[in-house]
C-alpha positions as CSV (number, residue, x, y, z in Angstrom):
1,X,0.0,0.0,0.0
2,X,1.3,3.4,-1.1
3,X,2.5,5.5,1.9
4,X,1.5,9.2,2.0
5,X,2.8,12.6,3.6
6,X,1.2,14.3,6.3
7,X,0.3,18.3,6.5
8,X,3.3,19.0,8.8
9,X,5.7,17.7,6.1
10,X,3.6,19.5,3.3
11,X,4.7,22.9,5.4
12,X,8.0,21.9,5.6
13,X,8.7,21.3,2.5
14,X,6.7,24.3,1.4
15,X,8.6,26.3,4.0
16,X,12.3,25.5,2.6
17,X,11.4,26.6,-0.9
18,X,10.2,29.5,0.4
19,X,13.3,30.0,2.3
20,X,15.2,29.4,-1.0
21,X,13.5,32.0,-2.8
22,X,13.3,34.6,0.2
23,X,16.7,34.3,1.1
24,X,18.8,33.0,-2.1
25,X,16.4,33.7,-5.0
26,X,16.0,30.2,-6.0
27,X,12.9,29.2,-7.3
28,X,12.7,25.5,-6.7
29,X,10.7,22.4,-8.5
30,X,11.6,20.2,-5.7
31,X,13.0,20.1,-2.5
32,X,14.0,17.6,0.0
33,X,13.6,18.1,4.1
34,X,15.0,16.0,7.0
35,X,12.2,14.3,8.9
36,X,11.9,12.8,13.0
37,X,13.3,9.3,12.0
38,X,16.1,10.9,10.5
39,X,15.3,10.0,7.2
40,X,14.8,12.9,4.3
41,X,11.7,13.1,1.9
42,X,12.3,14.6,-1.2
43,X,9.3,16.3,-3.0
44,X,7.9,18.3,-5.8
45,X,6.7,22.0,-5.3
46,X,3.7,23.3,-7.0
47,X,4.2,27.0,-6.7
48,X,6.9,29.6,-5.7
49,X,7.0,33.3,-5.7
50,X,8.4,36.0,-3.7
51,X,11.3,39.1,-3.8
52,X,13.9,39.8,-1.4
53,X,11.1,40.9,1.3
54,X,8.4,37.7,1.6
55,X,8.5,34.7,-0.5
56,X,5.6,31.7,-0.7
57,X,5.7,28.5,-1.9
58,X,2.6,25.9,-2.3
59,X,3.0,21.8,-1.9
60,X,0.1,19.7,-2.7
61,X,-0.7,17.5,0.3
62,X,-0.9,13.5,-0.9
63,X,-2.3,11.1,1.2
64,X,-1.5,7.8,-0.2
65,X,-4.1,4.9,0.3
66,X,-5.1,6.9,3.6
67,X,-8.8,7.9,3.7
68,X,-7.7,11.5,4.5
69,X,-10.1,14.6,4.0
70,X,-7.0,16.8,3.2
71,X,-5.7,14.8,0.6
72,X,-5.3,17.2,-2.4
73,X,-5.3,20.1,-0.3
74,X,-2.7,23.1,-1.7
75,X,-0.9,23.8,1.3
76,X,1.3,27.2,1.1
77,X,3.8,28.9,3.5
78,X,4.7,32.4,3.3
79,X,8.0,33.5,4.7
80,X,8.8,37.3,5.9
81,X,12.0,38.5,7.6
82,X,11.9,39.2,11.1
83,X,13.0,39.6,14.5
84,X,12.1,36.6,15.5
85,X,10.6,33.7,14.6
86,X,7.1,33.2,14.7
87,X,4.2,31.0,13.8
88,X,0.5,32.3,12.4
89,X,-2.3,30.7,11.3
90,X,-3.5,31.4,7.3
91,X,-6.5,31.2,5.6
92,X,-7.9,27.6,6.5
93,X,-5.6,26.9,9.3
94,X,-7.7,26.8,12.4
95,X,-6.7,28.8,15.6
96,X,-7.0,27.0,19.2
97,X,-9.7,28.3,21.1
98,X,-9.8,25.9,24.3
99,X,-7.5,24.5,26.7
100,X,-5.8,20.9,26.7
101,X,-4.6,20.8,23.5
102,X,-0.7,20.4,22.4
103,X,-0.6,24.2,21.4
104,X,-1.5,27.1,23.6
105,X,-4.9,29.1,22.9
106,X,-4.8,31.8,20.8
107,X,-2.0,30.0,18.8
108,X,-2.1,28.6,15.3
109,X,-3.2,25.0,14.9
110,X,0.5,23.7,13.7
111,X,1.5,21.2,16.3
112,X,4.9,21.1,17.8
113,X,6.5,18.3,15.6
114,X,5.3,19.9,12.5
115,X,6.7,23.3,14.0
116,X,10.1,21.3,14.6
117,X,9.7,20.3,11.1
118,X,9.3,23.5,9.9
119,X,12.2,25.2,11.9
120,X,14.7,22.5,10.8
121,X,13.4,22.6,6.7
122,X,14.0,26.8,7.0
123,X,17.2,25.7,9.2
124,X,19.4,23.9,6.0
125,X,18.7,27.3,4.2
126,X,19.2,30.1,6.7
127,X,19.0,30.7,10.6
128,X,17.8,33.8,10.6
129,X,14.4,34.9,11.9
130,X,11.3,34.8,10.0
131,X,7.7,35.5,10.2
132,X,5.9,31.8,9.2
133,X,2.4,31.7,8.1
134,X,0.6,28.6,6.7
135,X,-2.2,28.5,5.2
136,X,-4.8,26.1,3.1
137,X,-7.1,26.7,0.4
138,X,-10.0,25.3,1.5
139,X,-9.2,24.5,4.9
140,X,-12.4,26.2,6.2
141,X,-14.5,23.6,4.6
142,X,-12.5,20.5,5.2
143,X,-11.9,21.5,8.8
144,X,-15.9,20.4,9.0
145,X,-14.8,17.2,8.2
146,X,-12.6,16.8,11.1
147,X,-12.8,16.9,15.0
148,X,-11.4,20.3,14.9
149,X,-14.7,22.2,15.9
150,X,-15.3,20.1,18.4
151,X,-11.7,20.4,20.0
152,X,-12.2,23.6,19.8
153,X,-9.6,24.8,16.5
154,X,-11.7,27.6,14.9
155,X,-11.3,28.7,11.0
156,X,-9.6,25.4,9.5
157,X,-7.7,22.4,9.6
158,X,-4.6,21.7,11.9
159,X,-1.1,21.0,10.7
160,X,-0.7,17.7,12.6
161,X,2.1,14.9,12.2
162,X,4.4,13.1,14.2
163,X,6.3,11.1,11.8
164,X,6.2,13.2,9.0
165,X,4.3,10.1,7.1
166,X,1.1,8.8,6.7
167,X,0.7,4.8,6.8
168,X,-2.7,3.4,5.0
169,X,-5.9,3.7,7.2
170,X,-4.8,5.2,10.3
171,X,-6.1,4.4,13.1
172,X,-3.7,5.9,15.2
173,X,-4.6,9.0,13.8
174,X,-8.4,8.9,15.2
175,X,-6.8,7.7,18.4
176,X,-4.7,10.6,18.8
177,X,-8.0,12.8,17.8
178,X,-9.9,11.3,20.5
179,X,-7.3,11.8,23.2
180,X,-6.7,14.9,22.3
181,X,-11.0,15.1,22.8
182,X,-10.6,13.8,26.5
183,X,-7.5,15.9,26.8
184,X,-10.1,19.1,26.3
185,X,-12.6,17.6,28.4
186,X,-10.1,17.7,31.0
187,X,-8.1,21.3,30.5
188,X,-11.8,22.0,30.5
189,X,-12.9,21.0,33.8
190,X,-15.4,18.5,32.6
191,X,-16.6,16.3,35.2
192,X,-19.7,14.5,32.8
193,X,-18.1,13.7,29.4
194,X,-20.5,12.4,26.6
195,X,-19.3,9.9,24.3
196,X,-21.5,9.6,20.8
197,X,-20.6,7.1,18.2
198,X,-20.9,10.1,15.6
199,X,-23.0,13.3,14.2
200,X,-26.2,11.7,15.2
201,X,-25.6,10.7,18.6
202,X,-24.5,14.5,18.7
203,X,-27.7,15.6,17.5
204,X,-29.4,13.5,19.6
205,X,-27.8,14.9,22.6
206,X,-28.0,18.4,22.1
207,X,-31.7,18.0,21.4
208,X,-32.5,15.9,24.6
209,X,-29.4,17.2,27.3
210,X,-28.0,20.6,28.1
211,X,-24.0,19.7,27.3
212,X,-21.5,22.4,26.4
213,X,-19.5,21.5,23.4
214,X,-16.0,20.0,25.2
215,X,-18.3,17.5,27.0
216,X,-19.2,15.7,23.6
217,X,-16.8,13.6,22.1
218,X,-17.4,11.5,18.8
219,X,-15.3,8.1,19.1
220,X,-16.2,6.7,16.1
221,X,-15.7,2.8,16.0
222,X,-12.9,2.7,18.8
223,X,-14.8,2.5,21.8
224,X,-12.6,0.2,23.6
225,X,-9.7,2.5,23.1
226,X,-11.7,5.8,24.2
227,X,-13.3,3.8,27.6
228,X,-10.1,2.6,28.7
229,X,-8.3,6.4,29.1
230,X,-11.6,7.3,30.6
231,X,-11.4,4.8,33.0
232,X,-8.2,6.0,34.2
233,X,-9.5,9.8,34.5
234,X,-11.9,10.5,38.1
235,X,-14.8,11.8,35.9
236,X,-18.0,12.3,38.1
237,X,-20.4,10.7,36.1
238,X,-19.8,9.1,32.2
239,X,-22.6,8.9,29.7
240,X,-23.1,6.9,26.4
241,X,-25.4,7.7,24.0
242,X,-26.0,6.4,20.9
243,X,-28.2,3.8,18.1
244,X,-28.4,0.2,19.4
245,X,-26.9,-1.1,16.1
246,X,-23.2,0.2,17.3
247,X,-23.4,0.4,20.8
248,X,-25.4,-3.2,20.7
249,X,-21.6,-4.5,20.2
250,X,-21.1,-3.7,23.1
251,X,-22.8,-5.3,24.6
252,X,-21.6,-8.2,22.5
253,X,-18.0,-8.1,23.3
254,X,-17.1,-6.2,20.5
255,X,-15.4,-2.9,21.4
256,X,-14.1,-1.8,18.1
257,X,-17.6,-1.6,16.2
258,X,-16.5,-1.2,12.6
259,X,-18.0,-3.6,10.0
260,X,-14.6,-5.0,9.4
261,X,-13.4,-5.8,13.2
262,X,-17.4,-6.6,14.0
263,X,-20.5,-8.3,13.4
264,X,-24.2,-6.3,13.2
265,X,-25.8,-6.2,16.2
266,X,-29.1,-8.1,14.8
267,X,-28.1,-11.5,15.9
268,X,-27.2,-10.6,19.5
269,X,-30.4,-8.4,19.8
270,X,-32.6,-11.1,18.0
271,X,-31.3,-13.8,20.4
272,X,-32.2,-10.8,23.4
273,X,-35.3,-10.9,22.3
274,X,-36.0,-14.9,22.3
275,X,-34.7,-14.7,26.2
276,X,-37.5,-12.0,26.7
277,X,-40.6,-14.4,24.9
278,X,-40.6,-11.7,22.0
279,X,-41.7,-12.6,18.8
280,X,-39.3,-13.9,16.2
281,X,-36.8,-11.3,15.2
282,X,-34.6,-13.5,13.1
283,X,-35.5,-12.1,9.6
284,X,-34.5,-8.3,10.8
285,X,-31.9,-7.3,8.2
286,X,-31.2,-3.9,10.3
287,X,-31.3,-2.9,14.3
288,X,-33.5,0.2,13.1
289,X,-35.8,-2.9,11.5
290,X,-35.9,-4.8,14.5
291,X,-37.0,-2.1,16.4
292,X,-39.2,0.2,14.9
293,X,-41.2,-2.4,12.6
294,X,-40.8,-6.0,14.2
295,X,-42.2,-5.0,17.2
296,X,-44.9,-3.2,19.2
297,X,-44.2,-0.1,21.4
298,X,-44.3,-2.6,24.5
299,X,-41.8,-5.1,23.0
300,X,-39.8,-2.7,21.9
301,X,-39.5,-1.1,25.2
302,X,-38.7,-4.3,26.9
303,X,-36.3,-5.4,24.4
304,X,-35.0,-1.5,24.1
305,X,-34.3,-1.5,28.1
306,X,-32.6,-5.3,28.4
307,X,-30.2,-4.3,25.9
308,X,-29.7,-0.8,27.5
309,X,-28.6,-2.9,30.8
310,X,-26.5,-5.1,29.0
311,X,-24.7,-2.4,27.3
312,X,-24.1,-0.8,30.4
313,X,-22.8,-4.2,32.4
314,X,-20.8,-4.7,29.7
315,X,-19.0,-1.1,29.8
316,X,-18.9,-1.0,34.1
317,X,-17.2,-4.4,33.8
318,X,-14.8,-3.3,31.5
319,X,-13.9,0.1,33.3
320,X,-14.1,-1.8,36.8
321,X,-16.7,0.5,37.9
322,X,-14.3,3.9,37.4
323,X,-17.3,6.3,37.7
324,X,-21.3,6.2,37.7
325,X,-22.4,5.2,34.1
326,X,-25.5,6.6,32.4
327,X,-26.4,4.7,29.0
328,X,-29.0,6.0,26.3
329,X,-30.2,4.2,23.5
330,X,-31.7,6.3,20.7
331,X,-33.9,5.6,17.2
332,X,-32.5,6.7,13.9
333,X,-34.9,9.9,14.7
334,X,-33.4,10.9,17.4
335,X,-35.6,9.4,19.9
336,X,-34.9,8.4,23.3
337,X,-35.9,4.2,23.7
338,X,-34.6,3.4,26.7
339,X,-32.3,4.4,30.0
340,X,-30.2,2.9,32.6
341,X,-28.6,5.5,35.4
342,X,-29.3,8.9,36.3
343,X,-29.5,11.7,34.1
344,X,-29.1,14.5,36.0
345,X,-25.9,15.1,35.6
346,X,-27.0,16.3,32.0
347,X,-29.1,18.6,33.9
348,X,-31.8,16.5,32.8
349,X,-33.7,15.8,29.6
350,X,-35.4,19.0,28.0
């Protein structure tokens, strides 16, 4: 599989060539930067222009045969002589606006490697000081792709990147987003975090519980991953909130609930049901079937609240009890089907 290059060595590379036009009035096609490892990457540059005062240069970001939302993007840095060095943020690089990230609020979204990076690119053609803005066409847009807005980087992407590579389908990458998402939760003072599996469990929380943004974090498929660092973290109370066709895995033993590492959830629930006398659910071909068509509002409610409880048994026993659990199951709609635990840490429902 064909390995990619992440934003933080787009900006580095961009950077240098900058550097060599600002500083020694070459225009480069291609430039080559050290990386972490202490390996070099050597790259083409789409764009360079400048005079003896500010210089820019553009690199196109490439992803490889990583799903990434930037992949494409036209990253450019612009360099400007100065007393010291400095870092801004661009059109479509996000700013930080809350605490318990890796840069300081009120500070462009380019994480310290990727500053390194940049420093040590600019460093092979000059040490002098310069002004270092990044920016990326688009960046607005695909930041709504991202967990940026929810982390609390405003007005794009971030400039992320710890190896100055990206490796196919990375989930390390949505596990360094979601700790950075508990991360905020703590600098924030959060004491009754909100996990949803995505943008409808977010909906679904805003419309039924008062929760300011840090509180909500999306983990995706990797909720194993996300429940064991909040285990380790003295939250007050820890709710889950979400469709029973992910968080049914759960309940099922399987804590990474993508369709590749897991089963649907219509076998376990249909089997949930035969414990509870319900009538045969065998021939459901979705959760959302199950539910909403198979049964009446009755059965669904039993069935809806058994799984609820097992979800929740499942998640104590995994977290050895760390902190009072609160579990909500919702429809596709949006529509609260069952409970287990108190609610009113969420200031209860509206």
């Amino acid at each position: 599989m064909t390995e990619g290059i992440t934003t933080g060595s787009c900006a580095a590379l961009a950077a240098k060539a900058a550097a060599l036009r600002l500083f020694n009035a070459i225009s480069a096609t291609t430039v080559d930067i050290p990386l972490p490892d202490g390996s070099r990457l050597h790259w083409p540059v789409a764009h360079v222009d400048g005079d003896a005062a500010s210089a820019s240069a553009t690199v196109i970001k490439f992803s490889g045969d990583d799903p990434d939302v930037t992949d494409g993007a036209r990253i450019t840095v612009t360099l400007s002589r100065s007393s010291a060095t400095t870092f801004h943020a661009g059109e479509g690089v996000g700013t930080v606006t809350r605490p318990g990230l890796a840069v300081a609020v009120g500070e462009a979204a380019i994480n310290p490697v990727p500053r390194q990076m940049i420093r040590a690119a600019i460093d092979e053609v000059t040490t002098a000081a310069v002004a270092i803005t990044v920016a990326v066409a688009g960046g607005r847009e695909l930041a709504q792709k991202t967990f940026n807005p929810r982390l609390g980087i405003s007005g794009g992407i971030s400039i992320i990147g710890t190896s100055g590579r990206v490796r196919p389908f990375s989930a390390e990458a949505l596990r360094q987003s979601l700790k950075c998402a508990l991360d905020v939760c703590v600098a924030a003072a959060v004491t009754t975090p909100l996990l949803v599996p995505g943008h409808m469990g977010c909906r679904a929380a805003a419309r039924h519980f008062n929760a300011d943004a840090p509180q909500v974090v999306e983990v995706s498929n990797e909720w194993g991953y996300i429940l064991d660092l909040a285990a380790s973290v003295p939250f007050r109370a820890v709710m889950v909130l979400g469709h029973p066709g992910k968080l049914g895995k759960l309940a099922a033993g399987y804590w990474n609930t993508h369709s590749a590492h897991s089963p649907a959830a219509v076998e376990y629930i249909a089997a949930l049901g035969r414990q509870l006398d319900l009538p045969a659910l065998d021939n459901a071909n979705t959760v959302e079937e199950l539910f909403m068509q198979m049964l009446n509002a009755d059965q669904r409610a039993r069935l809806a609240q058994q799984l609820a409880d097992n979800i929740a048994a499942a998640i104590v026993s995994r977290c050895r009890n760390a902190w009072p659990l609160t579990l909500v199951l919702t429809n596709l709609d949006g529509d609260i089907i069952a409970t287990t635990g108190d609610l009113q840490p969420w200031q209860n429902i509206r």
